[in-house]
N, C-alpha and C positions, 0 to 999 in steps of 0.2 A: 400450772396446768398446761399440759403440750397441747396443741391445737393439733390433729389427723390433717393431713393432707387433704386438697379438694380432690375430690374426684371428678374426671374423664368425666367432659358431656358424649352424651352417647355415639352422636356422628365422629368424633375425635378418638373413642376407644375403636372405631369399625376401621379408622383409617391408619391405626396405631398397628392392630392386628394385620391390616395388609402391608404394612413396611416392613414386621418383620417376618412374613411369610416369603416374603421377595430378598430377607436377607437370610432363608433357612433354619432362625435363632428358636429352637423350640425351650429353649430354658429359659428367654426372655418372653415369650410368650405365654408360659406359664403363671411366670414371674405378674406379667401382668393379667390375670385371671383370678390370680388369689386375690385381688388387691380391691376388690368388689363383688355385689351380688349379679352386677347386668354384665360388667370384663369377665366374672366365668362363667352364667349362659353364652356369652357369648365365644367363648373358650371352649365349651363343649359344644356347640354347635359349630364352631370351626371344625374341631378333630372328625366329629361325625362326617360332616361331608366333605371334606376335603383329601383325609389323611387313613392310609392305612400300617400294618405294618409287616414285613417280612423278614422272617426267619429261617434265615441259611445257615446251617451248623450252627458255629455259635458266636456267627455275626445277626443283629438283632437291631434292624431298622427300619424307621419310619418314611414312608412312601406318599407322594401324592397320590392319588385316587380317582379313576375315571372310567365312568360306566362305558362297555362296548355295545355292538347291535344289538346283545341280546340279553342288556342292563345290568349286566354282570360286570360288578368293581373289579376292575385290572388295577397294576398297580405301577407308576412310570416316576421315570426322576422329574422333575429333583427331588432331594431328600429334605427333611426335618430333620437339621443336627442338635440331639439330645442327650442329656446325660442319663445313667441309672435310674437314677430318682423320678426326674421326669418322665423314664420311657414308662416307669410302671403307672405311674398316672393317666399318661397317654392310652394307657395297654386297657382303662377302666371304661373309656369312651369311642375310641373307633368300631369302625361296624365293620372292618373288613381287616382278615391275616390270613397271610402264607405261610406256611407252612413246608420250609423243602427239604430240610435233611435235621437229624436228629440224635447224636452221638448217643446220646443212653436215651433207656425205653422207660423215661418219667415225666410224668406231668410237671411244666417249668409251671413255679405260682403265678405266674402272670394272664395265665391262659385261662384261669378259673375265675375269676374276677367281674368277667363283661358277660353278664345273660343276652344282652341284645344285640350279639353278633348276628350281623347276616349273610356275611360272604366269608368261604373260608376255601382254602385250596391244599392239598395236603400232595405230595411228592417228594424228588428225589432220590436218588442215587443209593441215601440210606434209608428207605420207604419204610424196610422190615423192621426198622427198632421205633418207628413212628408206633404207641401206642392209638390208632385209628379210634377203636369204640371206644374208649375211655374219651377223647376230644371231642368224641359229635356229643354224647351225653353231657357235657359242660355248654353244650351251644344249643339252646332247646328252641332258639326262634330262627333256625338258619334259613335261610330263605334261597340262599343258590351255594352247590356243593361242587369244589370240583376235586376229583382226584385222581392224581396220574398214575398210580398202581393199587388196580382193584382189587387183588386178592382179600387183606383184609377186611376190606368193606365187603364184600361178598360172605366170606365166612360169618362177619357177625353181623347178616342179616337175615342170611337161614338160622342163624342160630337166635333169632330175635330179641336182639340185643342192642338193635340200631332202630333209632322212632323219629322221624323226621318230616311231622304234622305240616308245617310251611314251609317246601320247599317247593319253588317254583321253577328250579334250574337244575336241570343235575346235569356234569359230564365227566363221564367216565374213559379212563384208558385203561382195554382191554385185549388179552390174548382171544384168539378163535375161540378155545376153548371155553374161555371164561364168557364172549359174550352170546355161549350157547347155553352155560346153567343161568345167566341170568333172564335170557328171552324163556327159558321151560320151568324158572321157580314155580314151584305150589308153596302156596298160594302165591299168583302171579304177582309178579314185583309191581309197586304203585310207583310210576315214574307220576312225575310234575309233566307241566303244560310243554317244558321246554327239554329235548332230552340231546345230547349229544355225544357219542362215540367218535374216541380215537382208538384205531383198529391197528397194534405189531402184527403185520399180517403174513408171517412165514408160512401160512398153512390156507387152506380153505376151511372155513366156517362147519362145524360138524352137524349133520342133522338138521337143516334150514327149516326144512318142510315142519318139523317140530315146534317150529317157533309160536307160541301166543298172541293174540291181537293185544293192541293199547291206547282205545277210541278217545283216552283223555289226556292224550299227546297228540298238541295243536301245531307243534314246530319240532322240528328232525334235522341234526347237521349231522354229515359222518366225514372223518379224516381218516384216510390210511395211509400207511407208510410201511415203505418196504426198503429193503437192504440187497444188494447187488443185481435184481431184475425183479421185475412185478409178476405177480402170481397172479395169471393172466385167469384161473379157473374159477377166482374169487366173485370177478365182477360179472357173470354170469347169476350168482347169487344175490347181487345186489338189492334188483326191484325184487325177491320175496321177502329180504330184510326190512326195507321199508314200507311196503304190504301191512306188516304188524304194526303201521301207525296209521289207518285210513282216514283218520279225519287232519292229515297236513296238508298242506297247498304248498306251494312252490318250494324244493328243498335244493339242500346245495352238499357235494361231496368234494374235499379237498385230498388230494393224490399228492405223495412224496417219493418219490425214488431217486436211491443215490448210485452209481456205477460207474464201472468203468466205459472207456469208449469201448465199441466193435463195432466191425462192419458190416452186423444182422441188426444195428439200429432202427436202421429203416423197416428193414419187416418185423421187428418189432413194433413200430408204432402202427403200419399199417394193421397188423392184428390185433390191437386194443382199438383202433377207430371201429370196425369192423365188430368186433364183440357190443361198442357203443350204439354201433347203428342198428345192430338186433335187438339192443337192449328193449323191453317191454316196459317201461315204470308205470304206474298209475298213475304220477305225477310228475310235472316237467323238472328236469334237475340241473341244475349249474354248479359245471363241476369244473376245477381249477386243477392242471396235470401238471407239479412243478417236478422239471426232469433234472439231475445235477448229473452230468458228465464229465470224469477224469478223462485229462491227455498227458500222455505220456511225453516224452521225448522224441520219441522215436515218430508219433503222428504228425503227419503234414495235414495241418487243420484248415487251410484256405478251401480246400476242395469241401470238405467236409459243411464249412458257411454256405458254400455256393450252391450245393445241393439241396441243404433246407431251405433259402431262398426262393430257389427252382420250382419247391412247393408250397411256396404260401408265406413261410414263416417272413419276418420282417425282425430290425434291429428292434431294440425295447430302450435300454440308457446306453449303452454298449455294445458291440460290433460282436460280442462272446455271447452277449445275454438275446435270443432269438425267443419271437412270439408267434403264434397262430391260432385262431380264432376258428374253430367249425361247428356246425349246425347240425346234428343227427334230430332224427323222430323226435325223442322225445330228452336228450340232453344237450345242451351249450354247451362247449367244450372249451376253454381256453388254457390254451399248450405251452408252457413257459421252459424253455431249455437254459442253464445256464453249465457252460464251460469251465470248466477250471484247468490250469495247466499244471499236470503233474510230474517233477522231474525228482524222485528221492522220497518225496515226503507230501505228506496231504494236511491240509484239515479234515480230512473226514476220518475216520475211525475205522477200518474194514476188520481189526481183530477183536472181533466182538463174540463174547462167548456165546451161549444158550440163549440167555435173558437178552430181549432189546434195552437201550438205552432209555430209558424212560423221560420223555420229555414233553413239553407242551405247544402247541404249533402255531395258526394265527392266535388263537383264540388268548392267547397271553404275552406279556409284554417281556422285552429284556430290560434285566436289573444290573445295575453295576454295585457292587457290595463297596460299599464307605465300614471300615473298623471304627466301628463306635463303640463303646462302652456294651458288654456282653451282661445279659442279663445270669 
């Protein structure tokens, strides 16, 4: 008769599971899960709160896991390195997946498996072969939704086809357009408590005055971003857009602009302070202005430091990267300028067709992709 192995006292399987969480080994961690009834409680109660997973095309991995300000699972390194086998077992327990690009328009089996997902994020670059309503109907307890290209979600929720009884977080990225049929749906769209808009803003907002109230949204964040100059007519709109949430207290609007240098910077800026200082909100707003300026070759950029200086601004980590802090009626403002030096070639991307680039700002984390074994 073979004698079973003793099993792990309980304090020894808790500190077994953190050596090899600290050594990334999600196949040894499994390994030891199967091997008792308390090593996989205690195996599913890791994956739960620790581990999520993300899928980029068709790299398929597993992420630590960590709630931001607004309790929403973001997902950061390092990774759980897993095989096949174990990603689909893993795929039965975590509460949280990304979801960012998607070569064919099907359902991977892995994604039907977990009813108590709660955090899920859907984007990238191939958004349109992303089957949208078919995934939220596989995730019936979601609890915070983000997605970076709203069309589909829009379409199949007029078309009532999309039912999402617990959700307490939604954030959407949206064109003008789109975040004009969602503020005038009939029957008016049910946001959750916490709602947040990322705004491609090539356009001003159509029809504002149109917009619906949404007394059961208690918190409002909005981000916009813009491509070679700010659309300065936008922000004039602002405080009616947040108007349609009157019961938030203190909200915050995060600004992106990327361009080139010119020497109408400065009254450019002095015209957005100025729109700021009219601004009317009902409530007070902290709003964050990250400026990214290309230099050319050809610029003599000493002068250029020296005059922001002049007014206000101060270094931040670097002598390129300039801050300034101001105070209007009723928004905070803080001005963050960062430099780059352009001679040939950029990081930034200016040939950019129709469509913006669709992506996610603070409110999510950078992934570096590990090729693990593809689902």
């Amino acid at each position: 008769m073979v004698t079973p192995p003793a099993a792990l006292q309980p304090h020894l399987v808790a500190e077994v599971i953190n050596i090899l969480q600290l050594r990334e080994d999600g196949d040894a961690l499994l390994k030891l899960g199967l091997s008792g009834k308390l090593p996989f409680q205690r195996f599913v109660n890791t994956i739960r709160c620790n581990y999520g997973i993300s899928h980029d095309t068709d790299v398929v991995v597993v992420y630590i896991t960590a709630k931001n300000g607004n309790g929403v699972h973001r997902l950061f390194e390092p990774i759980l390195r897993c095989s096949k086998q174990t990603l689909e077992i893993v795929a039965n327990f975590t509460l949280v997946i990304d979801i960012y690009d998607c070569w064919k328009n099907e359902l991977r089996p892995i994604y039907g498996k977990n009813e108590n997902l709660t955090d899920l994020l859907l984007g990238g670059a191939l958004m349109e072969n992303l089957p949208v309503v078919q995934l939220l109907k596989l995730f019936p307890r979601l609890e915070a939704l983000t997605i970076l290209e709203s069309a589909k979600f829009l379409e199949g929720f007029k078309n009532g086809e999309i039912q999402l009884d617990h959700l307490v977080y939604l954030e959407l990225h949206l064109k003008p357009e789109e975040l004009h049929d969602l503020m005038t749906m009939e029957p008016p769209f049910p946001f959750p408590e916490t709602a947040v808009f990322g705004l491609y803003a090539k356009n001003i907002v159509p029809n504002v005055t149109n917009f619906k109230t949404f007394p059961q949204v208690k918190k409002f964040e909005m981000a916009l971003k813009f491509r070679y100059s700010i659309k300065y007519d936008l922000f004039p709109q602002l405080p009616a857009i947040l108007q349609c949430f009157p019961s938030i207290g203190t909200s915050s609007i995060e600004v992106a602009c990327e361009h080139y240098y010119s020497t109408n910077d400065s009254d450019d800026r002095k015209t957005l302070y100025n729109i700021l200082q009219d601004a009317k909100f009902h409530v007070k707003i902290n709003m964050e202005y990250s400026e990214t300026v290309d230099l050319d070759e050809m610029t003599i950029t000493a002068h250029i430091y020296e005059n922001l200086k002049s007014i206000g601004f101060t270094e931040r980590d670097y002598y390129k990267n300039l801050t300034q802090t101001k105070d209007f009626t009723y928004v905070h403002l803080v001005h963050n300028i960062n430099h780059i030096d352009f001679s040939g070639s950029s990081d930034i991307d200016y040939n950019l067709d129709d469509d913006y680039q669709h992506d996610s700002w603070a409110l999510s984390s950078s992934q570096d992709e590990e090729n693990l074994d593809d689902l």
